[in-house]
C-alpha positions in Angstrom: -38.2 -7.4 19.4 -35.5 -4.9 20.4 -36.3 -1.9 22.5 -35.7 1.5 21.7 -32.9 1.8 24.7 -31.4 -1.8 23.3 -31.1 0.0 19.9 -29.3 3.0 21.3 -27.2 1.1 22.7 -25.8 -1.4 19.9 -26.0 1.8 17.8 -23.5 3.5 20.3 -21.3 0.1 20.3 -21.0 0.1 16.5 -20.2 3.8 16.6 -17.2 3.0 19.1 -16.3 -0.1 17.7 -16.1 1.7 14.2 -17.5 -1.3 12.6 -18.5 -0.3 9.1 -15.6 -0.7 6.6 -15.7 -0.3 2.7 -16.1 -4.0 1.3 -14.0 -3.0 -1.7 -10.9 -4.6 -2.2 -8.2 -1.4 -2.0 -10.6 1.2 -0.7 -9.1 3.3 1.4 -11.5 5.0 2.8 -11.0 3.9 6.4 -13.8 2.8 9.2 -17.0 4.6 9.4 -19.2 5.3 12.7 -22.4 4.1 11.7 -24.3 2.2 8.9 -25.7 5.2 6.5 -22.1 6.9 6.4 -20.9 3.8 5.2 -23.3 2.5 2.9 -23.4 6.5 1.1 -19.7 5.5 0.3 -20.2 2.6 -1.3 -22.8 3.7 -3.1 -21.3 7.1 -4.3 -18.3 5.5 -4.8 -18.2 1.9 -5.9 -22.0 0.8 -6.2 -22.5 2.9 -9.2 -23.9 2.8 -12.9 -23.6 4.7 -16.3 -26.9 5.1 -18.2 -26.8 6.7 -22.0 -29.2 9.6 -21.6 -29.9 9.7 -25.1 -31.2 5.5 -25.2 -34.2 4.7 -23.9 -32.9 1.1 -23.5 -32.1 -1.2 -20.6 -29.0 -2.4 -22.7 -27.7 1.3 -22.1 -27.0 0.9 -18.7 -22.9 -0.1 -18.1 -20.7 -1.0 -15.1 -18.1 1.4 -15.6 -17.5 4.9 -17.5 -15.3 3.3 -20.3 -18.1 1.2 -21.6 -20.4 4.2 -21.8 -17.4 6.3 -23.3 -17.0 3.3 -26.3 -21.0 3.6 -27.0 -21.4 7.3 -26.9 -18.1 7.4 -29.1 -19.6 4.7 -31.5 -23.6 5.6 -31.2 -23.9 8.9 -30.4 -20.6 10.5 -31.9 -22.0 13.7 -32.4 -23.4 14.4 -29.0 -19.6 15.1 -27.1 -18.1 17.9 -29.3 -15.5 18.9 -26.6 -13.4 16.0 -25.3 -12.0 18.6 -22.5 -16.4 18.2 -20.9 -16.3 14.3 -21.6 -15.1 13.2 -18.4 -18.0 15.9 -16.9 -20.0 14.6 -18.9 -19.7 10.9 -18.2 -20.1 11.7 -14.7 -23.1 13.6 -15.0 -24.7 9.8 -16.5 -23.7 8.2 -13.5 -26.1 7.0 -10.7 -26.0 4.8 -7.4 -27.7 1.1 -8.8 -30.8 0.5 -6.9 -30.5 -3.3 -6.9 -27.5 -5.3 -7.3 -27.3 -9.0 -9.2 -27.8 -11.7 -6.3 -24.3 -13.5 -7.2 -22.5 -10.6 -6.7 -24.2 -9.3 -4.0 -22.1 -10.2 -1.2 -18.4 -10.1 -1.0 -18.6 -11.7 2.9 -20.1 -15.0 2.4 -18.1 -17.9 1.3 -20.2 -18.7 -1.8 -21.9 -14.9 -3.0 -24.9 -16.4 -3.0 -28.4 -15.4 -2.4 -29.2 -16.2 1.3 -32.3 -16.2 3.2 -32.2 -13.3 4.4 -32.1 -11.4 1.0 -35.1 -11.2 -0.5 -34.6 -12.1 -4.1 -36.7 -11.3 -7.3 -36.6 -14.1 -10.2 -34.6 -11.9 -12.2 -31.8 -12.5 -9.0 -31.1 -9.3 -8.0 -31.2 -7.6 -4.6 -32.2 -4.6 -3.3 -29.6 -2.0 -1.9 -31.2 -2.1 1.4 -31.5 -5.6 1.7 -27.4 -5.4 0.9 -26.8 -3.0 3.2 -28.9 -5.1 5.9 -26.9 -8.0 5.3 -23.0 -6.9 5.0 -23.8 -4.6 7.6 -24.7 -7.8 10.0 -21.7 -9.2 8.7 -19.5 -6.5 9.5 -21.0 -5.7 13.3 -20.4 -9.6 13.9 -16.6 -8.9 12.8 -16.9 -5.9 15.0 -17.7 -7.5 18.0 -15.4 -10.2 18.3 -12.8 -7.0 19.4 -14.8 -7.2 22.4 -13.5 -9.5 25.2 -16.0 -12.2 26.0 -17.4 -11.2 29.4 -16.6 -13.2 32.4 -19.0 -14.0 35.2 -17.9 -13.0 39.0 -16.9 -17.3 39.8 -14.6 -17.4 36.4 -13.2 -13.7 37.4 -12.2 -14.5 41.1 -10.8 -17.8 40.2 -8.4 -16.7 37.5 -7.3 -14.0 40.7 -7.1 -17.0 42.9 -4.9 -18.9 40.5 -2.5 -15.7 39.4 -1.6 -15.8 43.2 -2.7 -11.7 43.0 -5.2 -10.5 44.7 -5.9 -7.8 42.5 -8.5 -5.9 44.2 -6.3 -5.1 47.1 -2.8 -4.4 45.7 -0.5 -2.3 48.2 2.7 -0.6 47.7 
């Protein structure tokens, strides 16, 4: 179990290190310092769906606002009189998903599939916080390999020895 001054500690790493990325491909939204600012973009921003508000249906629910646009347009034409509030409109019917389908869960492993780790439903999908647990383990471990590996006192003063420096005690 990880203490409290452990977790402080990693959490203050992370921040420096800046190891929380968007994991969509041409995002650029830059680094973030910690895992909820990072995980809020992605799911204001890319992890997103468009329900009809006017179906009661699970069939309702699309990807992307041009789908919605298409069934509103075809299913509902009366209910957009002003194209100028469509765009408004469609974004009003947007919301962050709450679970995501396992396959396309995460973009970090060589196979997007389920792994252990993820707890899985048998309809496949994943919950956003069991996502954001597991890409944000995958980006700290990317994160710390910009850390030097440490060296013990024997492997530091024998790389001194061998540079012919004695680097403690440098004159002018």
């Amino acid at each position: 179990m990880i203490s409290e001054a452990d977790r402080r500690v990693s959490g203050h790493v992370f921040r420096d290190l800046r190891a929380y990325t968007c994991t969509f491909p041409g995002c650029a939204a830059g680094l973030f310092e910690d895992r909820g600012t990072w995980f809020r973009h992605e799911l204001e921003v890319h992890r997103r769906q468009w329900l009809c508000p006017y179906c009661s249906d699970s069939a309702a629910v699309y990807t992307a606002p041009r789908p919605l646009r298409r069934h509103l347009e075809e299913e509902h034409a009366d209910s957009i009189t002003q194209p100028a509030t469509a765009d408004f409109f469609l974004e009003s019917c947007s919301r962050p998903l709450t679970e995501l389908p396992a396959v396309m869960a995460c973009p970090l492993c060589d196979d997007y599939e389920p792994h252990s780790d993820l707890s899985t439903t048998k309809s496949s999908t994943i919950s956003v916080a069991d996502i954001k647990r597991h890409l944000a383990d995958h980006l700290e471990q990317l994160a710390l390999f910009a850390i030097p590996p440490a060296m013990d006192d024997e492997q530091e003063s024998s790389s001194r020895q061998s540079d012919g420096v004695q680097r403690d005690k440098v004159s002018s």
